[in-house]
C-alpha positions as a Markdown table, in Angstrom:
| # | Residue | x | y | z |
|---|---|---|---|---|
| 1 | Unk | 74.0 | -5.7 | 29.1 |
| 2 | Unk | 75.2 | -3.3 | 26.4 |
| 3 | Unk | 74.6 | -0.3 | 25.7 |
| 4 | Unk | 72.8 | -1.2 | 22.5 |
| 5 | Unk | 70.3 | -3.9 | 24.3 |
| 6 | Unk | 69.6 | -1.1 | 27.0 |
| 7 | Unk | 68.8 | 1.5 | 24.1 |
| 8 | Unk | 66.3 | -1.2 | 22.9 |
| 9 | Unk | 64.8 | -2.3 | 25.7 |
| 10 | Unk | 64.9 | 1.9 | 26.5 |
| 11 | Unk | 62.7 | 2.1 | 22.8 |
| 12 | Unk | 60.2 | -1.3 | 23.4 |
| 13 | Unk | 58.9 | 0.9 | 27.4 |
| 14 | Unk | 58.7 | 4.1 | 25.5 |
| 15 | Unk | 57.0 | 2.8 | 22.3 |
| 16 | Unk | 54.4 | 0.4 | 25.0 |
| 17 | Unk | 54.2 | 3.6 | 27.1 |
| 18 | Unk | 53.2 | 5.8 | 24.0 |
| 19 | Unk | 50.9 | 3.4 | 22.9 |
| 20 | Unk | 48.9 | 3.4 | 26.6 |
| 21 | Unk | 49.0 | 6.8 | 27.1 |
| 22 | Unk | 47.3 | 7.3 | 23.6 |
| 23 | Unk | 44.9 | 4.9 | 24.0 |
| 24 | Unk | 43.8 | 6.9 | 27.2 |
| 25 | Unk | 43.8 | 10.2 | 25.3 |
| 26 | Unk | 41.3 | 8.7 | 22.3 |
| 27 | Unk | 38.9 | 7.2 | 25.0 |
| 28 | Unk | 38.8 | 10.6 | 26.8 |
| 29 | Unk | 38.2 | 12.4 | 23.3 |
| 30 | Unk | 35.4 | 9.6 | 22.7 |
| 31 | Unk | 33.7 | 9.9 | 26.2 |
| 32 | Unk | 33.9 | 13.8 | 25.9 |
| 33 | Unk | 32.1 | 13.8 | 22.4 |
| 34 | Unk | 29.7 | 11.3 | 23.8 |
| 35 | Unk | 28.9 | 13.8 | 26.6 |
| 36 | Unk | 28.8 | 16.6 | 24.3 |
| 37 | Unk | 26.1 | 14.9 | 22.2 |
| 38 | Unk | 24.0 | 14.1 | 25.0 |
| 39 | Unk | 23.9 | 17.3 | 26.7 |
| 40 | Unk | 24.4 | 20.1 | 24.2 |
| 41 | Unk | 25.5 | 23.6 | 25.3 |
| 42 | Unk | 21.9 | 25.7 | 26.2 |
| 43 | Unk | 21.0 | 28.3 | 24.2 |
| 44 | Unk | 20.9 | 31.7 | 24.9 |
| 45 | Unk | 17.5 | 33.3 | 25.8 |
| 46 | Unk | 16.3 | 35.7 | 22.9 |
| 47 | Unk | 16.1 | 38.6 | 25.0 |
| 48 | Unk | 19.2 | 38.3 | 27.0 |
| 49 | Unk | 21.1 | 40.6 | 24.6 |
| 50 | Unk | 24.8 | 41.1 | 26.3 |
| 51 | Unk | 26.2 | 42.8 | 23.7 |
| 52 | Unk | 24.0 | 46.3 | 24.1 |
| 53 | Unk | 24.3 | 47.6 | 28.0 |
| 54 | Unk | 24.2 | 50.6 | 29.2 |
């Protein structure tokens, strides 16, 4: 095998590898927007002011 096919065949598992991992990373993104929708942060109590203490 030369070192030109191995460089190929080197490119063809990165480029598949690439293509997995982001695949992963965009259903991650879409499940934590999902969750993010369903269950919005709470809201702070009117009185609890945290910026004024003593």
């Amino acid at each position: 095998m030369s070192k030109s096919e191995q460089a190929a065949l080197r490119e063809q598992r990165l480029a598949a590898k690439l293509r997995e991992n982001l695949k992963r990373r965009k259903g991650q993104a879409k499940a934590r927007a999902d969750s993010e929708r369903q269950a919005p942060e709470p809201q702070p109590e009117p009185g609890a002011d945290t910026v004024n203490k003593p």
